[in-house]
C-alpha positions as CSV (number, residue, x, y, z in Angstrom):
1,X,16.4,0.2,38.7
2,X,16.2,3.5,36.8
3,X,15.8,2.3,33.5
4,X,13.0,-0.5,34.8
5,X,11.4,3.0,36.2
6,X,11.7,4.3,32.8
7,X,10.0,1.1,31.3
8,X,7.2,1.5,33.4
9,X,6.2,5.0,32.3
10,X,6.5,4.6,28.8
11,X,4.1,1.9,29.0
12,X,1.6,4.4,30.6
13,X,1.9,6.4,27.0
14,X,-0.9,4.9,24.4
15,X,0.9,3.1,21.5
16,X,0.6,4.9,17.9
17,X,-1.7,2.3,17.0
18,X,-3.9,3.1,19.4
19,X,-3.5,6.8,19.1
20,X,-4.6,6.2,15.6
21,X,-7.5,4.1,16.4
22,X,-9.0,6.6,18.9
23,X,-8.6,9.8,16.2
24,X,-10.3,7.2,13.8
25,X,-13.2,7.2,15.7
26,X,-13.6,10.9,16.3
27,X,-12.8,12.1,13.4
28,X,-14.4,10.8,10.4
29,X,-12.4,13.2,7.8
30,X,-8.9,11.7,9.6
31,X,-10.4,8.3,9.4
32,X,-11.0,8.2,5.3
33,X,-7.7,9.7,5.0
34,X,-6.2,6.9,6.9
35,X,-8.4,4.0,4.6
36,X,-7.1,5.8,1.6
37,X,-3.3,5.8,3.3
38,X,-3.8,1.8,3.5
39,X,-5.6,1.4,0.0
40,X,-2.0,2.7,-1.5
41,X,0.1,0.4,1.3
42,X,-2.1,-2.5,0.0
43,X,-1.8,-1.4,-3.7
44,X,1.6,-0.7,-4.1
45,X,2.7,-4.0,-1.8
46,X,0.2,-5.6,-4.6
47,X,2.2,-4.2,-7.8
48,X,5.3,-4.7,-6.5
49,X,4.5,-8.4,-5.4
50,X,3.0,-9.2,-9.1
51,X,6.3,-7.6,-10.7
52,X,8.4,-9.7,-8.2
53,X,6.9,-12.8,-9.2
54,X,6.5,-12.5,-12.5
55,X,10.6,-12.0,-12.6
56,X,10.3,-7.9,-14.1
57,X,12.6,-5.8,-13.2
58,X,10.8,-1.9,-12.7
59,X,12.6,-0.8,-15.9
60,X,10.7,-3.9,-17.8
61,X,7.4,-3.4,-16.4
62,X,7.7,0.7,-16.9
63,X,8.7,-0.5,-21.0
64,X,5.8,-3.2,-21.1
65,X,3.4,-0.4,-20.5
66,X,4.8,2.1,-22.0
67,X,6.1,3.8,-18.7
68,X,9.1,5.3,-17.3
69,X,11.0,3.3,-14.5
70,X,10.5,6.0,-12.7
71,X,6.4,5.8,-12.5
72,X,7.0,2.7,-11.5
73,X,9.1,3.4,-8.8
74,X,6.7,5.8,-7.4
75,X,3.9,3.9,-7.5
76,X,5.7,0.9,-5.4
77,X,7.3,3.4,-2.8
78,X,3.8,5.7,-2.5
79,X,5.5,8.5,-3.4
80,X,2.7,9.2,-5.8
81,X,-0.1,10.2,-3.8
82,X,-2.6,9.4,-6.4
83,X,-4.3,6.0,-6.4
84,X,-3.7,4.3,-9.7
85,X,-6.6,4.0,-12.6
86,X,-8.3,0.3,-12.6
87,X,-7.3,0.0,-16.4
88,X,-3.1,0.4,-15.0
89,X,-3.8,-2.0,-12.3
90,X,-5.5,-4.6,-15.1
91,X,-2.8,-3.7,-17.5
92,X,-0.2,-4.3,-15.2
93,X,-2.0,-8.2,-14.6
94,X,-1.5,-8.4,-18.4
95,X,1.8,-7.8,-18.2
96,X,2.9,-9.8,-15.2
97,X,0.6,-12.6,-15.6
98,X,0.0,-12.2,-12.0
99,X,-3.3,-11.6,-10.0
100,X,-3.2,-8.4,-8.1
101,X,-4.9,-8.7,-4.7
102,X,-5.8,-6.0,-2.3
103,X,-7.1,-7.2,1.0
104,X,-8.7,-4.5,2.7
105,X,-11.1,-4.8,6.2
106,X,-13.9,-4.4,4.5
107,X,-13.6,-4.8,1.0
108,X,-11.3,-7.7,-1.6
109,X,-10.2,-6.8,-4.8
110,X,-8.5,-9.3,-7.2
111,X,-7.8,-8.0,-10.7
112,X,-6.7,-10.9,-13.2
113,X,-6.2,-10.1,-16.7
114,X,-7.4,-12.7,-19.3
């Protein structure tokens, strides 16, 4: 009985999500940081996926552009705040062989080296 009593109040509280979505609206300074926080979700999960695929270890791909591992590492764990250059992200197709797609609400970006 308690802990259905519980239950019920916590779902009074506003989920993060929803949280989020309200300060979005409000707040257009909080809002472009969070479209920039999902444009590095979207490009590491893109990097790492190409490397995945194409069978490269981190320490490969870091050698194949002339990298350390450890770049690498940061850019798949967003450690590295910093959005990567287009010419990385093209040279990284190159290496892979692998498209690198970033779906994003309101914009799609596939890079595919030739």
């Amino acid at each position: 009985v308690q802990i259905k009593r519980i239950q019920e109040q916590i779902k009074k509280f506003p989920t993060i999500e929803q949280t989020i979505k309200e300060k979005e609206k409000g707040d257009p300074e909080f809002s472009q940081a969070m479209g920039r926080a999902r444009l590095r979700v979207a490009i590491a999960r893109a990097i790492r996926t190409a490397r995945e695929k194409s069978g490269l270890t981190q320490t490969q791909l870091a050698d194949a552009l002339g990298m350390k591992q450890a770049q690498i590492g940061r850019l798949e764990s967003l450690k590295d705040k910093r959005l990567p250059s287009i010419d990385l992200l093209v040279r990284i197709t190159a290496v892979t062989h692998r498209k690198l797609v970033v779906d994003q609400p309101k914009y799609r970006l596939e890079l595919v080296a030739k």
